[in-house]
N, C-alpha and C positions, 0 to 999 in steps of 0.2 A: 504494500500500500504506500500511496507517495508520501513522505513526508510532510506532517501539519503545518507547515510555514508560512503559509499562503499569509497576509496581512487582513487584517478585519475587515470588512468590509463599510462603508461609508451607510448612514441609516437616515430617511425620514419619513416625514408619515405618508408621503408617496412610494409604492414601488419603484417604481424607474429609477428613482433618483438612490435608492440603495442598493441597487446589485446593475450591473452590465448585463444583464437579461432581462427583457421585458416580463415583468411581473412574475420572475424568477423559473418561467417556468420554459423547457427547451422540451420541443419535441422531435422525435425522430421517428419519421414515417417507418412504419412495420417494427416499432421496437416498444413502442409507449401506447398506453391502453389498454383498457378491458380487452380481455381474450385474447391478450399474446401468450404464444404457447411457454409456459416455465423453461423449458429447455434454451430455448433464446432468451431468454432473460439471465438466465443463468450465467451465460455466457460474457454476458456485458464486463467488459473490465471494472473493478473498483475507482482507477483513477479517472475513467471517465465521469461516472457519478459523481466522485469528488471535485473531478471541476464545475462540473453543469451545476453541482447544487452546493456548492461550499457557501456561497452567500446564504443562500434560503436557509442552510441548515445555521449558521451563526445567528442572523437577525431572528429566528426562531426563538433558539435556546434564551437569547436575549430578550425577548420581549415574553417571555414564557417566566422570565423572571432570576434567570440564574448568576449569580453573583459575578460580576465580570472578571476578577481571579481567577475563577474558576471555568469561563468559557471553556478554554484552550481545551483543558481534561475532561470538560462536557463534550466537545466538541468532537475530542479525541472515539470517546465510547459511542458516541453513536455510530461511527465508522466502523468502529471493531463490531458493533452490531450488524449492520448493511452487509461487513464482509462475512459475517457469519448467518446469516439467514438470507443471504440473495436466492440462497438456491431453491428457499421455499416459496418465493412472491410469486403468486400467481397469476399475477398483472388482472387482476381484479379493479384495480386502481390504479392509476396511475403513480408513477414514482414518488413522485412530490405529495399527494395523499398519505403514501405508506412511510417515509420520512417524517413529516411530520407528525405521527403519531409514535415513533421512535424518539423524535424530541420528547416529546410530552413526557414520556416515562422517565428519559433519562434526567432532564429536568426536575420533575414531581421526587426521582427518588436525590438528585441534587440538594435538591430543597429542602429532603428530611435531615440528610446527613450532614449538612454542612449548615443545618440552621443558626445555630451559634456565629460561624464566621461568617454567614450574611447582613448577621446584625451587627456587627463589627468593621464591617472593612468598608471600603468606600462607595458612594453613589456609583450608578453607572458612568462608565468615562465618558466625557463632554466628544461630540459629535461633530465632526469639522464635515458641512457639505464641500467640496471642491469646486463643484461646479458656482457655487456663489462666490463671485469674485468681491463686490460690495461688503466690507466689514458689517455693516448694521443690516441688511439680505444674512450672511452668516450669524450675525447674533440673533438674529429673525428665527435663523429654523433651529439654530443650536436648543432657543427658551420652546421650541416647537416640539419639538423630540424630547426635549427633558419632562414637557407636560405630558407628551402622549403614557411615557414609561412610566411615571407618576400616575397616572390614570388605571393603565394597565396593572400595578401594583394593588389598588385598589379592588379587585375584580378577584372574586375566589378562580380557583385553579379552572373550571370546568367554564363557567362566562368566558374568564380569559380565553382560553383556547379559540370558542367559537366567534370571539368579537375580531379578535386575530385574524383567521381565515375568512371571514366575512368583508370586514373593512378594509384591511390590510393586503390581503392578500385575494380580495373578490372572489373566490371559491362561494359555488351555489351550495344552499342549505343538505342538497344529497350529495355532495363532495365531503362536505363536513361531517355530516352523519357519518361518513364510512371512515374519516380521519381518528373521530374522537370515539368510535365506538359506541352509539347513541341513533334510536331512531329523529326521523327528520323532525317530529312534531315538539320532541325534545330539545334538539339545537334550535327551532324556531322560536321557544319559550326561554330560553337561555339567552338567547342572543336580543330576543326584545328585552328585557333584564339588564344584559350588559349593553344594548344602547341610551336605555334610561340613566340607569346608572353616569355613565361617563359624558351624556347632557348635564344632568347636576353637576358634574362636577366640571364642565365647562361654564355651566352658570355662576358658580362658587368665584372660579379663575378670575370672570369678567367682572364679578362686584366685590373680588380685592382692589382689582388694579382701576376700576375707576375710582377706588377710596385712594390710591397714591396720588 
């Protein structure tokens, strides 16, 4: 498997603007999709997944909540997972479906274990778009991204997920259903939950800062 080095990837509350794949998601005709045969799938190298989804998988784990120390070794496991159960995806789902619900665990069990030095160690690290050359455009999306993750933190595990793939990632409510393990009418009830939710607390946001 290739070596983790790859640099983080840039994050805002748009896709595009945090990964070099539009909406992180790359398809390759007769590879990706329900009812490709396991055998071909099988086959797919590692380092190809790892590049196609290195971003998806990092802004994941991150927004899914796991202490940024810690990414690198979250990030690490989920790979050693994909390399260790590719052989069983039965392209039920597409890739980035069955990834994502690989975050989620590796995350969730993150979360248990290292809950102590989540409480301890630093905010998420501040988020330089590149593409905003304007310093106050950059401090613009940097205060933009630090709310979203602020927001997102707020959101029990099972909202988060599906507010994620909803908003963030525009995956239809039967995408998500099959991500999080959950029928649709469930994600549909969660995800109205967590768009109420994270309304309030855009309302909260706006009658701080017109009190400054």
């Amino acid at each position: 498997m290739a070596s983790l080095v790859k640099p983080p990837p840039d994050d805002s509350i748009t896709e595009s603007e945090g990964s070099h794949h539009s909406r992180g998601e790359v398809v390759r005709p007769g590879v990706e999709g329900p009812g490709v045969p396991p055998a071909l799938l099988a086959r797919l190298e590692l380092e190809h997944i790892y590049d196609e989804y290195f971003d998806f998988v990092w802004r994941s784990l991150q927004r899914l909540g796991t202490t940024p120390s810690l990414l690198d070794d979250a990030l690490q496991d989920v790979f050693v997972v994909v390399h260790r159960r590719l052989s069983d995806f039965e392209g039920r789902s597409t890739l980035k479906t069955w990834l994502f619900g690989i975050c989620m665990r590796v995350a969730s069990d993150y979360g248990r274990r290292h809950k102590q030095q989540a409480l301890t160690t630093e905010p998420a690290a501040e988020v330089v778009d590149l593409g905003a050359r304007d310093p106050l455009e950059q401090a613009a999306r940097s205060e933009a991204v630090e709310f979203l993750y602020a927001q997102l933190a707020e959101l029990d595990e099972d909202k988060r997920a599906v507010f994620i793939l909803a908003e963030l990632e525009d995956m239809s409510c039967a995408e998500i259903a099959v991500a999080v393990g959950a029928n649709v009418n469930t994600v549909t009830s969660r995800l109205k939950a967590a768009r109420l939710a994270f309304e309030a607390g855009v309302r909260r946001y706006q009658a701080r800062d017109r009190r400054k």
